[in-house]
N, C-alpha and C positions, 0 to 999 in steps of 0.2 A: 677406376677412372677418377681423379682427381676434380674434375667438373661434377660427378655425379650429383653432390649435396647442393650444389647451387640448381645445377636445375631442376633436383627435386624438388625444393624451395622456394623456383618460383613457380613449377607448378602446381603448389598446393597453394600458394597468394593467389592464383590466378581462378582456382577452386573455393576458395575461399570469398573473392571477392563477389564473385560469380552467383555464389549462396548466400549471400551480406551474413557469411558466419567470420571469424576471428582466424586470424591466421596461427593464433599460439593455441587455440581450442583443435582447430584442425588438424596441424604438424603435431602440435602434444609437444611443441615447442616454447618452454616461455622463459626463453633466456630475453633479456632486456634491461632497460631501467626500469622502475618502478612507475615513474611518472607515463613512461611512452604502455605499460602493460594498461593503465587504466584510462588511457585515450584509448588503444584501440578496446578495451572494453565498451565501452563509451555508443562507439560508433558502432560497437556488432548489435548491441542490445536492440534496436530500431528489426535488425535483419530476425532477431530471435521473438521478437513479438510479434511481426509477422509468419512465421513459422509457429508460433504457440495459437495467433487467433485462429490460422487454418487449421493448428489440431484439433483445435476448440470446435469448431464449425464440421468439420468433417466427422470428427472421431467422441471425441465427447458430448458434446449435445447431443446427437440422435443417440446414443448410448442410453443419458441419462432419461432420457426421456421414454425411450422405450422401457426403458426399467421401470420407470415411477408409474407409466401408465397400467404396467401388465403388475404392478403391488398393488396399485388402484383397485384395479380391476380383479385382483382374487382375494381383495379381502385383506393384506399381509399392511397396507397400511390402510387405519380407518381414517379418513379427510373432517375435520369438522364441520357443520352446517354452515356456518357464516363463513367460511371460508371465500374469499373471491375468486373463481373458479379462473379468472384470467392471469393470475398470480403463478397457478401452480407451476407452471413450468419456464417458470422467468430466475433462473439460478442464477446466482453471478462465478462466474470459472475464476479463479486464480491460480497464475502461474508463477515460478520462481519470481523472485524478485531483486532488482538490480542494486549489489552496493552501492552504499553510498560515499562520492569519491571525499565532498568535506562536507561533513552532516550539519554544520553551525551555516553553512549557504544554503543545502538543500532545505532547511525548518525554515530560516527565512524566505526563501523563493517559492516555499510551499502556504506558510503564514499570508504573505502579499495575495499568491493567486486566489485563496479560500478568503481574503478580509476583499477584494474586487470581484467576489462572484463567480471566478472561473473556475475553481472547485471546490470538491466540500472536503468537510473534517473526514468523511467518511472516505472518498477520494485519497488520502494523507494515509491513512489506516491501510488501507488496501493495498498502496504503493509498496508498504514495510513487509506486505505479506502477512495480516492480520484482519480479525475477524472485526468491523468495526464494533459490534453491540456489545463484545466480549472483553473490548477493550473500557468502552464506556463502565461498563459494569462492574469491573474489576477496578477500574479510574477512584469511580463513584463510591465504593466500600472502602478502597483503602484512603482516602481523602477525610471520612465518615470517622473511619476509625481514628485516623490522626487526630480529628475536632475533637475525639471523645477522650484520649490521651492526654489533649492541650498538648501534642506534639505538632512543631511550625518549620516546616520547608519551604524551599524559594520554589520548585516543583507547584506549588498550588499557589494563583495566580490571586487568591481571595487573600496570603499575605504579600503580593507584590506593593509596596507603600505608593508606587509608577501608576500601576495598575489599571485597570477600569473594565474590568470583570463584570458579570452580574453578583459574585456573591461577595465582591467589596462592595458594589454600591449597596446592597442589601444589609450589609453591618452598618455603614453610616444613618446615623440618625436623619430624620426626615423631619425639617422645622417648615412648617405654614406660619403665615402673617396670619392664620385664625388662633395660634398655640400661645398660652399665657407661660412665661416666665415663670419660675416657683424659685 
């Protein structure tokens, strides 16, 4: 049947839409242009984070939770004392993470909302599919290590000449109307 591919085509748009999934994920079709594959990526990702938070809530959470309690509870992990007992079971889940369509917009749109308080660094981190502390940590030694090199990247905001970092303002000398001249 000469019709068959169209209307199997639009029946799987129609499934697709249906399921806010992608219609080249669904068909296992991704013939297009480039520019129309990452709109509709775009638009499914919404349908796919809905589908991840219900995994999240349905399937993972109680999962993990009953695991942690019943390690708890036999022993297999010991909790330290000071621990805040309300903490224990506040995981954060991460799921895939959606390319980025032009990474030089997404840093800036991401800079703006974390410099007007609507998210944080950690936020940013998490987006990329990254541990935030893992990040800092690893930021923070190899940043360390460059100082101790006197090796100077545009990457560390401390030589940005623009700047206004904490650890440019921290190299600039600090003069009081108490400080005598020598």
């Amino acid at each position: 049947n000469p019709n068959l591919e169209t209307f199997r085509n639009g029946q799987l748009r129609a499934v697709a839409a249906g399921s806010r999934l992608s219609f080249s994920s669904t068909a296992r079709n991704y013939n297009g242009t480039y520019s129309a594959q990452r709109q509709e990526l775009v638009e499914s990702t919404d349908g796919y984070l809905i589908l991840q938070d219900w995994f999240i809530g349905a399937v993972t959470r109680p999962m993990y939770r009953a695991w942690l309690k019943q390690a708890v509870a036999s022993g297999v992990i010991r909790l330290p004392r000071d621990l805040d007992r309300s903490s224990l079971y506040t995981a954060v889940y991460s799921g895939p993470v959606m390319p980025w369509i032009d990474p030089v917009k997404e840093a800036e749109a991401w800079k703006i909302q974390i410099r007007g308080g609507a998210a944080t660094e950690s936020d940013w981190v998490r987006a990329g599919g990254r541990n935030p502390d893992d990040v800092k940590r690893r930021r923070k030694a190899e940043i360390d290590e460059n100082r101790k090199l006197d090796l100077v990247f545009d990457t560390d905001p401390a030589s940005d000449k623009g700047g206004s970092s904490a650890a440019t303002k921290r190299q600039e000398p600090q003069h009081t109307d108490d400080q005598s001249e020598e």
